[in-house]
Backbone and ligand atoms as CSV (ligand in chain L), in Angstrom:
chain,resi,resn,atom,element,x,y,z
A,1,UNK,N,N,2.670,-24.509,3.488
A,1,UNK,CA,C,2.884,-23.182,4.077
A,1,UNK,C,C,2.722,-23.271,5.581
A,2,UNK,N,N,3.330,-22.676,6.215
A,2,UNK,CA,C,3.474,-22.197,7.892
A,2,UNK,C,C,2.110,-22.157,8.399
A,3,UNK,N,N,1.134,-21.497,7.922
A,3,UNK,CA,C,0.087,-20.552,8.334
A,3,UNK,C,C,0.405,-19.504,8.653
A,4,UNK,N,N,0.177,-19.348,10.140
A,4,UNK,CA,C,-0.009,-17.901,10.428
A,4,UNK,C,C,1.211,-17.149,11.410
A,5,UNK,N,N,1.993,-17.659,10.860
A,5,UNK,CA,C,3.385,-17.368,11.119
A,5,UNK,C,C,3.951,-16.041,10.576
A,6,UNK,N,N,4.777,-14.618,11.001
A,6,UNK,CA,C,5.372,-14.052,10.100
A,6,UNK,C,C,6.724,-14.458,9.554
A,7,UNK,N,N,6.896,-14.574,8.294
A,7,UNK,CA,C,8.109,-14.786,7.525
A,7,UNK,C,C,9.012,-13.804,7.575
A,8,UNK,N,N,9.978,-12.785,7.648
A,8,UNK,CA,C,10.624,-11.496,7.370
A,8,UNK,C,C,11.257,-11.323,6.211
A,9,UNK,N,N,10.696,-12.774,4.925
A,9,UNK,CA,C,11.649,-13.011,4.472
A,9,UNK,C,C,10.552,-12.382,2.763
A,10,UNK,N,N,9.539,-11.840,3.290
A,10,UNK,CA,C,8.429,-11.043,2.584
A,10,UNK,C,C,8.839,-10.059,2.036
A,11,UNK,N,N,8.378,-9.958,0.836
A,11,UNK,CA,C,8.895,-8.661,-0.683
A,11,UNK,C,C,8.675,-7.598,0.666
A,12,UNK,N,N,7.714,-7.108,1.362
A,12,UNK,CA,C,7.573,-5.814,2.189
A,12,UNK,C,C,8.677,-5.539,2.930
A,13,UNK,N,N,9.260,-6.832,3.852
A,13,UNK,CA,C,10.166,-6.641,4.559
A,13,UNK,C,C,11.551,-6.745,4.372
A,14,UNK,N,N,11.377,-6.897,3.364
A,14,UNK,CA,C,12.681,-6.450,2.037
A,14,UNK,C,C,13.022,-5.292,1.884
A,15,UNK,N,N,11.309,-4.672,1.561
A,15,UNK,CA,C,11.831,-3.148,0.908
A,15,UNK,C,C,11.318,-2.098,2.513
A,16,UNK,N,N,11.448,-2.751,3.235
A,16,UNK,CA,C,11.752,-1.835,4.772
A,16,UNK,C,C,12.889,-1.906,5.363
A,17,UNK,N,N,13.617,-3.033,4.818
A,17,UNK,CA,C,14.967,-2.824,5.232
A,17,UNK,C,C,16.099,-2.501,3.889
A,18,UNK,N,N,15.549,-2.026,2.826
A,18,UNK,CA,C,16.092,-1.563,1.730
A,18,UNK,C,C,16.866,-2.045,1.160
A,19,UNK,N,N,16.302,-3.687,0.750
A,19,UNK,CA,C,17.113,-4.470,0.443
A,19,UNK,C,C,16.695,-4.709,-1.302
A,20,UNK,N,N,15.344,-3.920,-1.289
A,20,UNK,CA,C,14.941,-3.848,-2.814
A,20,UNK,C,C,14.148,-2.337,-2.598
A,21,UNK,N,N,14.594,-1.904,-3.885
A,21,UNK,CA,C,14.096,-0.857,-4.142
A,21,UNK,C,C,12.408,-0.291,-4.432
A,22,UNK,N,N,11.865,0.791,-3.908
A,22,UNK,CA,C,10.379,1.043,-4.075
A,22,UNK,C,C,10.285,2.794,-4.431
A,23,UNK,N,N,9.208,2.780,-4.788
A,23,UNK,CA,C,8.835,4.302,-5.358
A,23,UNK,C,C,8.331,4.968,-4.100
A,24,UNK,N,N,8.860,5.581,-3.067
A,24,UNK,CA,C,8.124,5.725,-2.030
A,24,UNK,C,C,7.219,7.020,-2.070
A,25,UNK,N,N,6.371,7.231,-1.223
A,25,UNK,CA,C,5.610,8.595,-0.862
A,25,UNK,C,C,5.710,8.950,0.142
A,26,UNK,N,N,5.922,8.188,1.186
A,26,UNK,CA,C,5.627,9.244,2.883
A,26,UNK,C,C,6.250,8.015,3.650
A,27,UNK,N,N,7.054,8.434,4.724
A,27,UNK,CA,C,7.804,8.000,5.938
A,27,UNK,C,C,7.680,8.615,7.172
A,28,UNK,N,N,7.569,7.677,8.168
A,28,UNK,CA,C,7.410,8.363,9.477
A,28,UNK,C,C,8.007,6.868,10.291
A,29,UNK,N,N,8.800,7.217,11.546
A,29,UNK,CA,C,9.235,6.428,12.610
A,29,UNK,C,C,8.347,5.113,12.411
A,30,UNK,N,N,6.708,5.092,12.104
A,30,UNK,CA,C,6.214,3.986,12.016
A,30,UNK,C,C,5.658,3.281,11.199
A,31,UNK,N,N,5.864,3.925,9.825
A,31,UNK,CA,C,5.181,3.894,8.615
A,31,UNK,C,C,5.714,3.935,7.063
A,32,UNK,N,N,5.512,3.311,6.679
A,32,UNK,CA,C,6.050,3.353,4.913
A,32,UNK,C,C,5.134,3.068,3.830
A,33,UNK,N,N,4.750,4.168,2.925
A,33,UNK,CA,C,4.244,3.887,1.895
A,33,UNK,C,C,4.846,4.361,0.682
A,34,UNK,N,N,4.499,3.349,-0.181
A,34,UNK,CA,C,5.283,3.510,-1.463
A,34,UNK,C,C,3.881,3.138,-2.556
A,35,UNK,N,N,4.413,3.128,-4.318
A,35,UNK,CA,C,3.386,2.697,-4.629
A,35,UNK,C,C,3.470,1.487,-5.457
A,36,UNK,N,N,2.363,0.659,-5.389
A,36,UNK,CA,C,2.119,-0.550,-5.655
A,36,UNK,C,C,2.454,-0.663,-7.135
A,37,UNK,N,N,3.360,-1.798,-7.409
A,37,UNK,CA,C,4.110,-1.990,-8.823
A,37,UNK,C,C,2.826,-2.847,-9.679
A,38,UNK,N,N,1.825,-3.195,-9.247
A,38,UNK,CA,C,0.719,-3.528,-10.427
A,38,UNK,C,C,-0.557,-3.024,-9.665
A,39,UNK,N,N,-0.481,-1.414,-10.446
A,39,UNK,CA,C,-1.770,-0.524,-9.384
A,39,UNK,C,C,-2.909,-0.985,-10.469
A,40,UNK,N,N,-3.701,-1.188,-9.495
A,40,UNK,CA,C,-5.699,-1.441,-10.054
A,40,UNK,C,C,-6.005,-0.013,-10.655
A,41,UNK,N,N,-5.331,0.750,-10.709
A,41,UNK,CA,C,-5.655,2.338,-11.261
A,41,UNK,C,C,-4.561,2.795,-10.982
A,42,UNK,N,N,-4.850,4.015,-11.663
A,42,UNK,CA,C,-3.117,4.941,-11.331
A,42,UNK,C,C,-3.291,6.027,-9.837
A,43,UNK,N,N,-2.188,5.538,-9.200
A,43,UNK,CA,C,-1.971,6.216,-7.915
A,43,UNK,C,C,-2.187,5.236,-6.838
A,44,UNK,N,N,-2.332,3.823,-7.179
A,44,UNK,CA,C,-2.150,3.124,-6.245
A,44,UNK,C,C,-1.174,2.766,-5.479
A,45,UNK,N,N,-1.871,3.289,-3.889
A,45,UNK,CA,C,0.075,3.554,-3.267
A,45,UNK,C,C,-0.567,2.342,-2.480
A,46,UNK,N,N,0.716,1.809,-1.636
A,46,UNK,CA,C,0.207,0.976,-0.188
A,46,UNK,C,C,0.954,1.232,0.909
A,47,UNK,N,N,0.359,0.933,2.314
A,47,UNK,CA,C,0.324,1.853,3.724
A,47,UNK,C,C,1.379,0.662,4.481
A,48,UNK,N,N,2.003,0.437,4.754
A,48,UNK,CA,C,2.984,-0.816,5.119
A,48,UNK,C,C,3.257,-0.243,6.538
A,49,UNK,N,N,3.067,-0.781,8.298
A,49,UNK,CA,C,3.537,-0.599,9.210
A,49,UNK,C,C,4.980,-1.014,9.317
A,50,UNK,N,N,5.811,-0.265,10.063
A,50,UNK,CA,C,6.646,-0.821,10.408
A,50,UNK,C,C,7.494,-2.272,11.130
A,51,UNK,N,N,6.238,-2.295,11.991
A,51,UNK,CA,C,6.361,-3.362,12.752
A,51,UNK,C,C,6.036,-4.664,12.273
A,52,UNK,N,N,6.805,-5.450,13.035
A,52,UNK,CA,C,5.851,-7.338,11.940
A,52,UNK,C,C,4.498,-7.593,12.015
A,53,UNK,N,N,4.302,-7.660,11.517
A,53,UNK,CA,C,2.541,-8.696,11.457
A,53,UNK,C,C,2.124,-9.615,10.234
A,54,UNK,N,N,1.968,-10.219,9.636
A,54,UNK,CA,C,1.291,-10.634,8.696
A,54,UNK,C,C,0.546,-10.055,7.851
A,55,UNK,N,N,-0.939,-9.647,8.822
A,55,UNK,CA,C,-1.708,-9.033,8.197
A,55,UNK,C,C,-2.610,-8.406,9.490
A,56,UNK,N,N,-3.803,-7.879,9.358
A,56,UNK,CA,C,-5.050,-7.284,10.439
A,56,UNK,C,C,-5.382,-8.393,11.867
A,57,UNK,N,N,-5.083,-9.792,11.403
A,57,UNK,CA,C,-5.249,-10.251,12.605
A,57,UNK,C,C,-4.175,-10.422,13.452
A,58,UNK,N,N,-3.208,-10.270,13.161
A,58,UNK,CA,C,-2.220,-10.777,14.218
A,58,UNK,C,C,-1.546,-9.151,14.707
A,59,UNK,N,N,-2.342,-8.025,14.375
A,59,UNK,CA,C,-1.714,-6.963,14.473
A,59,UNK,C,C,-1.347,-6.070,15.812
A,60,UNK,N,N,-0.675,-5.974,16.506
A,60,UNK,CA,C,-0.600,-5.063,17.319
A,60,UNK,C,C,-1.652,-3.492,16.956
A,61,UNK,N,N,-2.818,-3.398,18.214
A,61,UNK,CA,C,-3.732,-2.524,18.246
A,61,UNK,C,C,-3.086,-1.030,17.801
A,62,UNK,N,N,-1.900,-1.203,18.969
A,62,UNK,CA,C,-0.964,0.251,19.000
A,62,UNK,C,C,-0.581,0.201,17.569
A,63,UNK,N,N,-0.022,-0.768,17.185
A,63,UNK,CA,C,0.467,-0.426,15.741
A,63,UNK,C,C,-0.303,0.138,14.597
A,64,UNK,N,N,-1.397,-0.799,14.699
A,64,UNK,CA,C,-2.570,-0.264,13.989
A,64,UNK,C,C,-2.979,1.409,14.144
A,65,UNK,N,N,-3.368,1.818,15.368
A,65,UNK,CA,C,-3.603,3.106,16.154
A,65,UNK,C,C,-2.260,4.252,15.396
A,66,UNK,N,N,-1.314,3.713,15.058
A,66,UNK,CA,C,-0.518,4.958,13.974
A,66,UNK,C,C,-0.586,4.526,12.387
A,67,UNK,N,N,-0.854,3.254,12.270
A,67,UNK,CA,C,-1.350,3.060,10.693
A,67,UNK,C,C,-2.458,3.739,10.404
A,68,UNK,N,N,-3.364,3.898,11.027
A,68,UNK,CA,C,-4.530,4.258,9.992
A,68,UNK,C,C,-4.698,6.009,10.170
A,69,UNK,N,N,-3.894,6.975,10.779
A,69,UNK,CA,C,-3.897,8.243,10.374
A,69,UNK,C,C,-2.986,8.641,9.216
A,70,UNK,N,N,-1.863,7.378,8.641
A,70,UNK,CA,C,-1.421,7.620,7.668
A,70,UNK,C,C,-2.015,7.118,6.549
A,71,UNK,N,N,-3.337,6.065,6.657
A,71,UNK,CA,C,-4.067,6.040,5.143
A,71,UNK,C,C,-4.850,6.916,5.150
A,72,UNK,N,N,-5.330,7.630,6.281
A,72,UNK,CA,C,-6.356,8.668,6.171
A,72,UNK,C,C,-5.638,9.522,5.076
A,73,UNK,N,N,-4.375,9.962,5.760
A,73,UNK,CA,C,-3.347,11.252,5.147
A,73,UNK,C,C,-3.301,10.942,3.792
A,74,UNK,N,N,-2.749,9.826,3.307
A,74,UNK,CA,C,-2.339,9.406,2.260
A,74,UNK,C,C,-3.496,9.069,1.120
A,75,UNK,N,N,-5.526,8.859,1.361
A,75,UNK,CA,C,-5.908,8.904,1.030
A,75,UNK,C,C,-6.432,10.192,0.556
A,76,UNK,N,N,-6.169,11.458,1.313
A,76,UNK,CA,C,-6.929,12.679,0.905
A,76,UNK,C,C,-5.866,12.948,-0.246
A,77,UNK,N,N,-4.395,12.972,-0.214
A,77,UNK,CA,C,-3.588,13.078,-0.855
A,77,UNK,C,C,-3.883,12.250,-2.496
A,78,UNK,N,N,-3.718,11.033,-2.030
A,78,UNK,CA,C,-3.665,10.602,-3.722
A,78,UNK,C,C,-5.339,11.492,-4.302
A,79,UNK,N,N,-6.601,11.175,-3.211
A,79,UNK,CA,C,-7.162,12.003,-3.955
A,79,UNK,C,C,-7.633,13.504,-4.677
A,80,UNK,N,N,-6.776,13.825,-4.178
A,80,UNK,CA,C,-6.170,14.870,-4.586
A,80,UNK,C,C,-5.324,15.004,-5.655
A,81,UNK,N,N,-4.483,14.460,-5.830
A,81,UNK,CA,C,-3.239,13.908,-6.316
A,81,UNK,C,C,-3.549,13.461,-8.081
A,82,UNK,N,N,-4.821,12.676,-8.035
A,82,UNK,CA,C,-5.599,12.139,-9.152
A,82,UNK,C,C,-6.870,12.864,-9.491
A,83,UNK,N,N,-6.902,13.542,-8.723
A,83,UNK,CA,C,-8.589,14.090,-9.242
A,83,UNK,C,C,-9.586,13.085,-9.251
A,84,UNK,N,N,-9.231,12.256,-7.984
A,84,UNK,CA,C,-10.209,10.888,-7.798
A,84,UNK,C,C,-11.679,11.564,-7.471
A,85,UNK,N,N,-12.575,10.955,-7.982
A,85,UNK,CA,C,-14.170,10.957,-7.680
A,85,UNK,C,C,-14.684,10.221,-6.220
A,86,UNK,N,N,-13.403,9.350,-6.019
A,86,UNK,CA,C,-13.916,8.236,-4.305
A,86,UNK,C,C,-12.005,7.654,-4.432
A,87,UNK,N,N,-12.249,7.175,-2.992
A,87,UNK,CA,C,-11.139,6.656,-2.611
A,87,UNK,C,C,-11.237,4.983,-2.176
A,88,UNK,N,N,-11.413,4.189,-2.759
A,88,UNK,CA,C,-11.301,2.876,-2.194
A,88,UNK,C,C,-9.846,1.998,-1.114
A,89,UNK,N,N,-10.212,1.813,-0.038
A,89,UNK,CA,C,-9.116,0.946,1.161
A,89,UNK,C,C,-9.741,-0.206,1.092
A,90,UNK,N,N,-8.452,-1.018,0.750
A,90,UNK,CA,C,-8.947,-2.190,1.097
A,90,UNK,C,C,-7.454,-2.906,1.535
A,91,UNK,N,N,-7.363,-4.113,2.264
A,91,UNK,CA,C,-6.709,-5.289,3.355
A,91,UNK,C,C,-7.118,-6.252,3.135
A,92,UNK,N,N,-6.094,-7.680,2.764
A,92,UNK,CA,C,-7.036,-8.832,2.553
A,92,UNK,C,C,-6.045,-9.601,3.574
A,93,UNK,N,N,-6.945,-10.482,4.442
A,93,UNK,CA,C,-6.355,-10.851,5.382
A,93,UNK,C,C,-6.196,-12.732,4.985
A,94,UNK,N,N,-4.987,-13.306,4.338
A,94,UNK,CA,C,-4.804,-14.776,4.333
A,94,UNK,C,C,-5.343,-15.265,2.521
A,95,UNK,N,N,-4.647,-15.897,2.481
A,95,UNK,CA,C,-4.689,-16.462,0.470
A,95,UNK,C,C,-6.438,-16.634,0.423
A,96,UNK,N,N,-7.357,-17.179,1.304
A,96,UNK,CA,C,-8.856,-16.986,1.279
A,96,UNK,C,C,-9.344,-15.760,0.500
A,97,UNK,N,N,-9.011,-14.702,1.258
A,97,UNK,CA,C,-9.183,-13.341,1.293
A,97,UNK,C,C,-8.463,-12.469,0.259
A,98,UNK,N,N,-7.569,-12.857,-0.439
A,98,UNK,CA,C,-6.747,-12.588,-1.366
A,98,UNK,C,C,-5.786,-12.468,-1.259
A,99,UNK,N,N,-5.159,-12.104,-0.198
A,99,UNK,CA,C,-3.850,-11.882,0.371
A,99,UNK,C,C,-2.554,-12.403,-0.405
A,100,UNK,N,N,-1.729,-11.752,-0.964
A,100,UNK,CA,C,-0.476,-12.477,-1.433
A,100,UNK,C,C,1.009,-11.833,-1.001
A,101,UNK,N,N,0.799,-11.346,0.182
A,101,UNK,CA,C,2.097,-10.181,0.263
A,101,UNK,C,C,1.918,-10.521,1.951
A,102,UNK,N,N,2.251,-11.595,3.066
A,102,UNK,CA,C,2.128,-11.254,4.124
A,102,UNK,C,C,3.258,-10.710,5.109
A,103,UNK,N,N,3.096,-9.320,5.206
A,103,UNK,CA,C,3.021,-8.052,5.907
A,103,UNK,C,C,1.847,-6.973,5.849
A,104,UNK,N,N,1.322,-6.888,7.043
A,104,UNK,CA,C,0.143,-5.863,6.714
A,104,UNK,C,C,0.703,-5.283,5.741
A,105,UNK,N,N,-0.673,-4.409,5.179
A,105,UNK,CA,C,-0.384,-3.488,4.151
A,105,UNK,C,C,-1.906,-3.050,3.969
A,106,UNK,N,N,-2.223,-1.799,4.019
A,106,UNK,CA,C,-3.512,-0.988,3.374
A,106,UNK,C,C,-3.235,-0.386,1.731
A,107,UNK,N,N,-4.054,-1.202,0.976
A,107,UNK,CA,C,-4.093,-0.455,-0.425
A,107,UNK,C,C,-4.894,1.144,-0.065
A,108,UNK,N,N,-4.158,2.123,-0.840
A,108,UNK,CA,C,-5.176,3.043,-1.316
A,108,UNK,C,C,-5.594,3.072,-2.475
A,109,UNK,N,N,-6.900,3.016,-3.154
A,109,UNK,CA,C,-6.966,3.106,-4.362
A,109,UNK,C,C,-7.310,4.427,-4.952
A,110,UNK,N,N,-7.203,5.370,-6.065
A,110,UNK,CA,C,-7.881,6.760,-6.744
A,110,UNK,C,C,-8.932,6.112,-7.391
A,111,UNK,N,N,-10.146,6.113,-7.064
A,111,UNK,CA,C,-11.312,5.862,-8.059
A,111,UNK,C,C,-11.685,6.880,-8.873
A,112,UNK,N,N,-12.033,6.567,-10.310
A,112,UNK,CA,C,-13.597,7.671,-10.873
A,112,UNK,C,C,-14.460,7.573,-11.627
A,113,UNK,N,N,-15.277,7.685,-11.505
A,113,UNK,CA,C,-17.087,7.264,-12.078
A,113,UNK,C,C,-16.434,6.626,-12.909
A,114,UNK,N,N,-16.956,5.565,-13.458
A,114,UNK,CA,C,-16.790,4.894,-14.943
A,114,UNK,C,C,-15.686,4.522,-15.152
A,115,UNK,N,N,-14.569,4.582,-14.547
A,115,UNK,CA,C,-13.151,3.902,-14.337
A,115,UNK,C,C,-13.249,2.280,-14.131
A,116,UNK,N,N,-13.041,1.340,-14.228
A,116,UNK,CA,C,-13.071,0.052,-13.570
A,116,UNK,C,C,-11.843,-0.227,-12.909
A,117,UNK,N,N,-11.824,-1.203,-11.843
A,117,UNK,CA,C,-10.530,-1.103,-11.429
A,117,UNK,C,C,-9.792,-2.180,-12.574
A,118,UNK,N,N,-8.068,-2.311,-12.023
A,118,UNK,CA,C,-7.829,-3.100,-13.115
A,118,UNK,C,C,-7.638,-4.628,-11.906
A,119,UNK,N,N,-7.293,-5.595,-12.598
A,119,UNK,CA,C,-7.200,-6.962,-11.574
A,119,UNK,C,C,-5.938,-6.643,-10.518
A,120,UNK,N,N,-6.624,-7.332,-9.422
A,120,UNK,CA,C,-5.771,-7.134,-8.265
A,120,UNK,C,C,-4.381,-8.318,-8.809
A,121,UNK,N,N,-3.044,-7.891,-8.605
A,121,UNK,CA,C,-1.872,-8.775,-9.197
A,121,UNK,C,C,-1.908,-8.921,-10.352
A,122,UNK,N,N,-2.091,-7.708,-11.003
A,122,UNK,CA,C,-1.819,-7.706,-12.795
A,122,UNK,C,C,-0.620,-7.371,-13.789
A,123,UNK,N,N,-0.693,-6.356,-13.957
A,123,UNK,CA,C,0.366,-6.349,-14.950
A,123,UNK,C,C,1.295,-4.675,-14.127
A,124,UNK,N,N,2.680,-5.519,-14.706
A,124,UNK,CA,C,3.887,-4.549,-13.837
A,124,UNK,C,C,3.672,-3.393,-14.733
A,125,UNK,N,N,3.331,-1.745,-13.709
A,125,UNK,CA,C,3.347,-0.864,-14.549
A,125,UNK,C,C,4.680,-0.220,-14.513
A,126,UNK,N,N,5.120,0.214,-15.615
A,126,UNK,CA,C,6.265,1.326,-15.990
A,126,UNK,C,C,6.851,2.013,-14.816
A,127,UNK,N,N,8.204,1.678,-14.364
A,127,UNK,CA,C,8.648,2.839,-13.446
A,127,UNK,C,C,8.579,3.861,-13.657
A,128,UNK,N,N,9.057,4.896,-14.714
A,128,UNK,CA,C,8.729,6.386,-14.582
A,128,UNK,C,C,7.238,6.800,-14.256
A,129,UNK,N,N,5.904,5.395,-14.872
A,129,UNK,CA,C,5.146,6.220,-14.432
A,129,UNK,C,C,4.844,6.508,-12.817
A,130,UNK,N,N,5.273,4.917,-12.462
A,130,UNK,CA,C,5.079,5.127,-11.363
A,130,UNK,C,C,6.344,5.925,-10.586
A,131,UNK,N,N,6.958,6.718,-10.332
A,131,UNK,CA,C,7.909,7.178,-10.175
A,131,UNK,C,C,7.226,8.990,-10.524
A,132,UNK,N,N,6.682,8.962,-11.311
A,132,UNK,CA,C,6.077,9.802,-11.642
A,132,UNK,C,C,4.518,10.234,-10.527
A,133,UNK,N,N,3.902,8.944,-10.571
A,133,UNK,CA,C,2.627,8.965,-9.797
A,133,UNK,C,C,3.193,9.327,-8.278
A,134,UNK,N,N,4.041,8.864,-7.846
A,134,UNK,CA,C,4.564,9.062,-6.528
A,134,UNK,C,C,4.697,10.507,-6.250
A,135,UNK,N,N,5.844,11.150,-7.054
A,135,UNK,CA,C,6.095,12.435,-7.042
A,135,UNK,C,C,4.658,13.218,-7.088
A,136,UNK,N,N,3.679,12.900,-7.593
A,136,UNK,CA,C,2.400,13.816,-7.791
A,136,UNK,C,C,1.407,13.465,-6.555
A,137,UNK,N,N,2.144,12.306,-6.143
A,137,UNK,CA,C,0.644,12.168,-4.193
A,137,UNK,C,C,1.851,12.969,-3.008
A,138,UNK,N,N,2.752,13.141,-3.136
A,138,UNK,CA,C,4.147,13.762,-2.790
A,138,UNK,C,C,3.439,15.260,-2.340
A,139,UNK,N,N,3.364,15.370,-4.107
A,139,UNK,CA,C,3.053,16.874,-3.732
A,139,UNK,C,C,2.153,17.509,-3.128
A,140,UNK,N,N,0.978,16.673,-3.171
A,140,UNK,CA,C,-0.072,16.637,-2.260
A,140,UNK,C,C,-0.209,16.722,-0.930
A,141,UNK,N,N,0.743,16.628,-0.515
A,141,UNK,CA,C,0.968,16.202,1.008
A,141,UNK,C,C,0.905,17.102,2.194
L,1,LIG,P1,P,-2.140,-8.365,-1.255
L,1,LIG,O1,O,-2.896,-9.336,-2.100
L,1,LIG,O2,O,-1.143,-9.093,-0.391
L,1,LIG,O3,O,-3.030,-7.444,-0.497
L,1,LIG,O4,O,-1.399,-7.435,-2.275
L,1,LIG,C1,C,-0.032,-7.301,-2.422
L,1,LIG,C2,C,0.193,-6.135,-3.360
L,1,LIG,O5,O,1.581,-5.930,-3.450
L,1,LIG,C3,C,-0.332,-6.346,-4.780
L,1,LIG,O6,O,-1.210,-5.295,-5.103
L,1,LIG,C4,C,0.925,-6.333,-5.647
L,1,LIG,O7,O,0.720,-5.668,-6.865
L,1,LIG,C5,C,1.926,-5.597,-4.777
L,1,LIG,N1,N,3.298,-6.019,-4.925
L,1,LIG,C6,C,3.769,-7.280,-5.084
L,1,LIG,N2,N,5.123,-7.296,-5.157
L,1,LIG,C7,C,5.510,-5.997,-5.028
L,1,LIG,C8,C,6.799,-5.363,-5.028
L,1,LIG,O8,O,7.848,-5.990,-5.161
L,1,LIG,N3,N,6.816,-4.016,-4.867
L,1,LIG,C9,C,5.666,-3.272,-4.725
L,1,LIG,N4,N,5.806,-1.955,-4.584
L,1,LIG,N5,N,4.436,-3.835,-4.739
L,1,LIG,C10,C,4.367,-5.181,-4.883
């Protein structure tokens, strides 16, 4: 592998130039989130900048500086959205860290008491539901 190189040639930067299809939730000039095709719980969306980066370290500050009022947004929403009890964010920065998707990206997760999450890169859930889950953090908005 390269290291710490960006590729463009990344599932994210695929589906920012709409070259594969995603369940989206919210768009703005600098921002795309859609939701994650093997969610750790239901309503797991993710926060994707526009711009290249990898991941948190190689990120443009400015870029960052309009990413994170849209996980704020997008976290009150799904929790809302789910009747979440807590909201878990998490970023894994490099295959160490878990990372398997390099283009930034902020998970949101819907937590609730006694829920466990499910494994991070598990099993592909159902488009309608997710298609479904989208439309319901949507409405939230
Ligand atoms: P990472 O480990 O890089 O933080 O996580 C990448 C995430 O992207 C995983 O949660 C995985 O389920 C999700 N993912 C992988 N491929 C696709 C895809 O083609 N579409 C969508 N929407 N999510 C994906």
């Amino acid at each position: 592998m390269s290291g710490q190189t960006y590729d463009d040639n990344n599932i994210f930067a695929k589906i920012l130039r709409g070259e594969i299809p995603c369940h989206k939730v919210y768009e703005d000039d600098d921002t795309l989130a859609f939701m994650d095709v093997m969610p750790q719980a239901p309503g797991h969306l993710l926060v994707v900048p526009k711009s290249q980066s990898r991941n948190l370290l190689d990120a443009d500050p400015a870029a960052l500086s309009k990413t994170i009022p849209v996980v704020q947004k997008l976290a009150k929403a799904a929790k809302e959205a789910f009747d979440a009890d807590g909201i878990f964010i998490a970023q894994f920065n490099e295959p160490a860290a878990g990372q398997t998707v390099y283009h930034l990206h902020f998970h949101v997760i819907p937590r609730r008491e006694g829920e466990p999450l499910r494994p991070h890169s598990g099993k592909m859930e159902d488009g309608d539901i997710l298609k479904t889950n989208a439309e319901k953090i949507r409405a939230a908005l």
